[in-house]
C-alpha positions in Angstrom: 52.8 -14.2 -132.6 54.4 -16.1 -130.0 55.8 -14.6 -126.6 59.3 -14.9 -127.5 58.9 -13.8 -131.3 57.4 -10.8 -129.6 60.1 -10.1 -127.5 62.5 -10.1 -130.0 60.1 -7.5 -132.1 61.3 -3.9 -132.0 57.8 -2.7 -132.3 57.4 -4.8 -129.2 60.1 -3.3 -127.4 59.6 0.3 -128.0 56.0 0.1 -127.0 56.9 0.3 -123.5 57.3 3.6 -122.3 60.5 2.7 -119.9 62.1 1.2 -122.4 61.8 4.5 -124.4 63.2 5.8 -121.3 66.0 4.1 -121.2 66.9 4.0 -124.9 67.0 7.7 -124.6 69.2 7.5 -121.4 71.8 5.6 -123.7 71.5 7.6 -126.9 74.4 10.1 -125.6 76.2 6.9 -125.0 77.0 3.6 -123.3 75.8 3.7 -119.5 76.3 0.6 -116.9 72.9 -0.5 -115.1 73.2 1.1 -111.9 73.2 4.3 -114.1 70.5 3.8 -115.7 68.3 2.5 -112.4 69.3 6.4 -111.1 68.7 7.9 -114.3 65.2 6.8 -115.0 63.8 5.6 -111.4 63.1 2.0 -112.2 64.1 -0.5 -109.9 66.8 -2.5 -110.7 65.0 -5.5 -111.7 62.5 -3.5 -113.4 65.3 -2.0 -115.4 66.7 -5.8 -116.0 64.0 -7.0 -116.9 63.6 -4.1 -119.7 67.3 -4.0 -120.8 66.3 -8.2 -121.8 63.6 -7.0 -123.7 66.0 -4.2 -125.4 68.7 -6.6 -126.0 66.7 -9.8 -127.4 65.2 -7.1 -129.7 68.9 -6.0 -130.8 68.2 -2.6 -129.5 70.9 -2.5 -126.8 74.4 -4.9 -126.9 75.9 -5.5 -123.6 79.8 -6.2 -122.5 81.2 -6.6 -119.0 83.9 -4.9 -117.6 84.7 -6.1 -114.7 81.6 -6.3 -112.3 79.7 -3.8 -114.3 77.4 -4.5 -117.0 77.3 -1.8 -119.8 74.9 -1.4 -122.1 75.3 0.4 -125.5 72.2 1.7 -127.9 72.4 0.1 -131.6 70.8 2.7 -132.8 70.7 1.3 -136.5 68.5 -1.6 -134.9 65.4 1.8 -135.3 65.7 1.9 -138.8 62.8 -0.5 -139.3 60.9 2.0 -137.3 61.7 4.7 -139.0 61.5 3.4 -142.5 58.1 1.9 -141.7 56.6 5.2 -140.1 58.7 7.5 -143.0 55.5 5.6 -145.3 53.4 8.0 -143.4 55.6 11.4 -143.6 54.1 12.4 -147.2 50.4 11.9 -145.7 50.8 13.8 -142.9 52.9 16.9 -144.9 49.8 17.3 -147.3 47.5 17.1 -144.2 49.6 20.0 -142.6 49.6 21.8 -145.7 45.9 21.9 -146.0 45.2 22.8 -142.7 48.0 25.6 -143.4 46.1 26.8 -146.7 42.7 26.4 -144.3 43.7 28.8 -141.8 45.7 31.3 -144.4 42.2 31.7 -145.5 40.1 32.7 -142.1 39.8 36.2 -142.0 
């Protein structure tokens, strides 16, 4: 996979812990950057750098107003995380169960 096919990956994007961070930060709802550089305690560039990463991904859309730069979670941009890891839910259900009926039956 190239660099910039990678970037644009959202398994690429959420693999970084900051980015987490800061799509968490915007899940309540749109914040500018300086925000978000108080919020989470990245430098600004730092936090540039990873809203670019968000963005080319599709994570995160970004308007202007004014001087300020606002960013905005597209939360629906997730799905194909969650339907990828949902392939996974019924495995780890029957696991759960078994260790459920395991320890039901220690005395």
């Amino acid at each position: 996979m190239s660099r910039a096919s990678a970037s644009q990956d959202v398994f690429h994007a959420i693999a970084d812990r900051n980015r987490r961070v800061l799509i968490d930060l915007m899940e309540p709802g749109p914040r500018d950057v300086g925000e978000l550089v108080l919020a989470s305690g990245l430098s600004y560039s730092a936090t540039s750098q990873h809203l670019a990463v968000l963005r080319r991904a599709g994570l995160v859309s970004r308007e202007a107003s004014g001087r300020r730069r606002i960013y905005r979670l597209r939360a629906a941009a997730l799905r194909e995380v969650y339907d990828w890891s949902a392939q996974y839910s019924e495995f780890w259900r029957g696991r759960l169960k078994a260790l459920g009926d395991l320890l039901g039956e220690q005395p």
